[in-house]
N, C-alpha and C positions, 0 to 999 in steps of 0.2 A: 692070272692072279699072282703064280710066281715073281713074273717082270714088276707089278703095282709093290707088292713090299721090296722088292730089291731096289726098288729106287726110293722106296722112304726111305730105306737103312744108309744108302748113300746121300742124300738129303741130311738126314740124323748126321753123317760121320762131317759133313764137309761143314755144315754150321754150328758143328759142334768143337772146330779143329782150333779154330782162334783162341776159345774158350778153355779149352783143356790145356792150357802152358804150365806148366810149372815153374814159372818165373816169370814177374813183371817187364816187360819188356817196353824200350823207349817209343820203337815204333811197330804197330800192328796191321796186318792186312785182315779187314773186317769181313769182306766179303769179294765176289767177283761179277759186276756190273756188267747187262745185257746192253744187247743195242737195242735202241728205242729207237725208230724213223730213222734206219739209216749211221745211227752215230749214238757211240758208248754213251749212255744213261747216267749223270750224277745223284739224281732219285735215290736212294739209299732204301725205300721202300721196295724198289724192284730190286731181283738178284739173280745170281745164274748158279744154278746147280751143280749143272758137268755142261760141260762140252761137248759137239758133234762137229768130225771132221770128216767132210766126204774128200778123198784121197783123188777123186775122179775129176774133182775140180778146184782146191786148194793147193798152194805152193809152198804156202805160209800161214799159221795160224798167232792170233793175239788175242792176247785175253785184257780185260782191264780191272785190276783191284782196286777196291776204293780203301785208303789209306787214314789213318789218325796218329797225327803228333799226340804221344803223353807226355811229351814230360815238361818240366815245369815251363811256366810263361815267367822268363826273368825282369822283364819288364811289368807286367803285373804285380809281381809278388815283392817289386821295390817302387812301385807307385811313380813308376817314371810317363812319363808324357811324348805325347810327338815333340816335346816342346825340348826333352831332352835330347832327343836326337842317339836316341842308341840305337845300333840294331839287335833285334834279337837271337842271340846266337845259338840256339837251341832249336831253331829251326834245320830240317833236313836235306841236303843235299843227296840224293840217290846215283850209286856208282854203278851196282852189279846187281844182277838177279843169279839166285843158283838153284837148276832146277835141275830132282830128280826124278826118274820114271823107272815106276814097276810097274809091269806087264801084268796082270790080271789073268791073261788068259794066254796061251801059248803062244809062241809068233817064231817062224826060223828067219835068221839074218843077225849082223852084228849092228846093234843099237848103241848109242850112246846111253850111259846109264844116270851120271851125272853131267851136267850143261852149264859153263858159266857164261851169262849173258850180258855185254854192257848196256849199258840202258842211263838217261838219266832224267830227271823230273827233281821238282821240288817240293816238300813238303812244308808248309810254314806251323809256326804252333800257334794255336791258339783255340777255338770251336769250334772251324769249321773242319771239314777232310776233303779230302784230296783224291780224285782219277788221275790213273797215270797208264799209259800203253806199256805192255812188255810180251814180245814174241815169245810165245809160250813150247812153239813150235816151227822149227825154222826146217828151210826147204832142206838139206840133208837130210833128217830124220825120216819127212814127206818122200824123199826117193827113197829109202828103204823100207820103207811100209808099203810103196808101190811095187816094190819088188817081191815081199815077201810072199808063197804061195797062198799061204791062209786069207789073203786079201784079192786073190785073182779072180774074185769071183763076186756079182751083186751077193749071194748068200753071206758072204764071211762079216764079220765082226769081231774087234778084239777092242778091247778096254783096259786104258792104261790108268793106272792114279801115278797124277804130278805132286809135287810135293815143291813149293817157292817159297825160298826164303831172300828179301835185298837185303845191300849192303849199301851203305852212306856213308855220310860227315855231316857233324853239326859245322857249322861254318866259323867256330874255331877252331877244327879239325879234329875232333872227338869222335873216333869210328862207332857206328851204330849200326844194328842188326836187326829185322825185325823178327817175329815168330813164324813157323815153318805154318803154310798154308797147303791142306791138302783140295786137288781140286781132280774129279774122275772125266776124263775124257772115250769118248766113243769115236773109234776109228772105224770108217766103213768103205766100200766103193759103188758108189750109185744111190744113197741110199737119202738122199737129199735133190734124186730127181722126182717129180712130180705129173705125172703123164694123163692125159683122161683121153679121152675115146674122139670127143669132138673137135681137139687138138690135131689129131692121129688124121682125122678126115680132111680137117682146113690144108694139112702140109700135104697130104695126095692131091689135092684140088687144085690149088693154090701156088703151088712150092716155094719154096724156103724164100728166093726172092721178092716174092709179092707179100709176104703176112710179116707184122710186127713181132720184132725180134726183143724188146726192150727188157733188158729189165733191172729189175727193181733191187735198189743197195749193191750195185753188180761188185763193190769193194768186200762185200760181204756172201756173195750167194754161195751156197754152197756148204756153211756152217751154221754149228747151231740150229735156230730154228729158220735160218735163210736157206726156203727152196726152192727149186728154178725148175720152171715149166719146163715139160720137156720138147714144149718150139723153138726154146734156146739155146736145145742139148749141143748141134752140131757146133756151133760157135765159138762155144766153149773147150772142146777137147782136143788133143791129135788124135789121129786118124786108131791107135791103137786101143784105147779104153773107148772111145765110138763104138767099135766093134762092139763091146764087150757090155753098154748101157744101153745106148741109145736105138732105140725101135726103129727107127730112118735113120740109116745113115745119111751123112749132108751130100754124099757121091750120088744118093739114090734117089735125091730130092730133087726135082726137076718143074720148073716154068710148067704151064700148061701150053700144051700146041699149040701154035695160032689157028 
C-alpha cells in the first residue's frame, strides 16, 4: 500500500512539474511519451511516468518528450500566406538538453550530477507538437551504477529524479529555453527479467540451441515496461552479471544428447 501512494505522489509531482513554472516560457516539455509497438508514441493521450532501467541489460537509456512551440505564429498574426513566401522564424531549432540527477536514495561512487547533452530536433510553431529523442542516460553513468555496491545484487534498487531542461534558436537566432521537466527514474539489476517455470524446463530439455530466442522491441528490452523472458537471459549479458540473474547460465545450457 505504501509503494501504491508513493507512486501517485510521484505521478502528482512529474504532471504537475510543467504546470508549476513561474514564468511563461517559449517552449515546454508537456510530458514524456511511452513506446507503443516497438517505437516512442506521438498519442499525447499515453504518457510515461518514471522510468525503469535494468542495469543488467541497458547501456544507454532515452526518453522522448513531447514538445509545444508558444509562442506567437508571425505569420498568422500578420495574415501572410504561402503565397508570401516567409518563413516562420519563431519556430525552434533544438541545440542542448541539461540534465540533472538527485539520487533519492543512497548510492556510493562518483556520478555526474549535472549532464549537458547535444541533441537536435526541430520544433515548428504552430498546433501541432513535437517528439523528439534525448539520451536521458548515457553509458558512463550505466557503468557506474553497475559498479556501485548498492546495485550488485537482484535486491537493490535506487531511484534517481532527473530534472531536463533544452536549449535552442529561433531561426533568427534568438536563444530559447524550455522549463525544467522533472522525470523519476528506477534503477535496478535484473529486475526487468521475466522467468516462469515452463521456460526453465524447455531450456533443460531443449537447450538454448534448439528453442526460440526472439525477442520482442530487443532496441528496447530491458526498460521501462520492456521485459525479456528469461530464454533470452543468456544472449543478452557477459558472462559476469549471468552469474548474478540468470537461472541457466548459457555455459550450463546444453543440446540434448543424441
Amino acid at each position: 500500500m505504501a509503494k501504491f501512494f508513493l507512486r501517485l505522489a510521484l505521478l502528482g509531482l512529474v504532471m504537475s512539474s510543467a504546470a508549476c513554472e513561474d514564468r511563461e516560457v517559449s517552449l515546454m516539455i508537456l510530458q514524456m511519451q511511452p513506446i507503443v509497438g516497438c517505437e516512442p508514441t506521438s498519442d499525447e493521450t499515453f504518457f510515461q511516468s518514471q522510468g525503469v532501467i535494468d542495469i543488467a541489460f541497458i547501456d544507454s537509456y532515452s526518453v522522448y518528450p513531447l514538445l509545444e512551440n508558444k509562442m506567437i505564429d508571425i505569420n498568422a498574426a500578420n495574415n501572410y500566406g504561402e503565397q508570401d513566401a516567409r518563413a516562420n522564424t519563431n519556430s525552434v531549432l533544438l541545440r542542448q538538453a541539461i540534465i540533472e540527477y538527485e539520487f533519492i536514495d543512497p548510492i556510493s561512487g562518483d556520478f555526474e550530477t549535472v549532464l549537458p547533452v547535444e541533441m537536435s530536433g526541430f520544433v515548428p510553431i504552430g498546433d501541432s507538437k513535437k517528439v523528439v529523442g534525448l539520451e536521458l542516460m548515457p553509458l558512463s553513468q550505466i557503468e557506474r551504477l553497475r559498479a556501485a555496491p548498492e546495485l550488485g545484487t537482484t535486491d537493490g534498487r535506487v531511484q534517481i529524479m532527473t530534472r531536463v531542461r533544452l536549449k535552442g534558436e529561433t531561426l533568427d537566432g534568438k536563444s530559447i529555453e524550455s522549463n525544467e521537466f522533472k522525470f523519476p527514474v528506477i534503477i535496478c539489476l535484473g529486475c526487468r527479467l521475466r522467468c516462469s517455470q515452463q521456460e526453465m524446463d524447455l531450456l533443460a530439455s531443449e537447450g538454448l540451441g534448439n528453442v526460440d530466442t526472439t525477442i520482442e522491441c530487443p532496441a528496447y528490452a530491458g526498460q521501462d515496461d520492456n521485459f525479456i523472458d528469461c530464454i533470452s537471459c543468456p544472449q543478452l549479458l557477459n558472462e559476469s552479471i549471468q552469474a548474478k540473474i540468470c537461472p541457466v547460465p548459457s555455459q550450463n545450457i546444453q543440446p540434448p544428447a543424441e
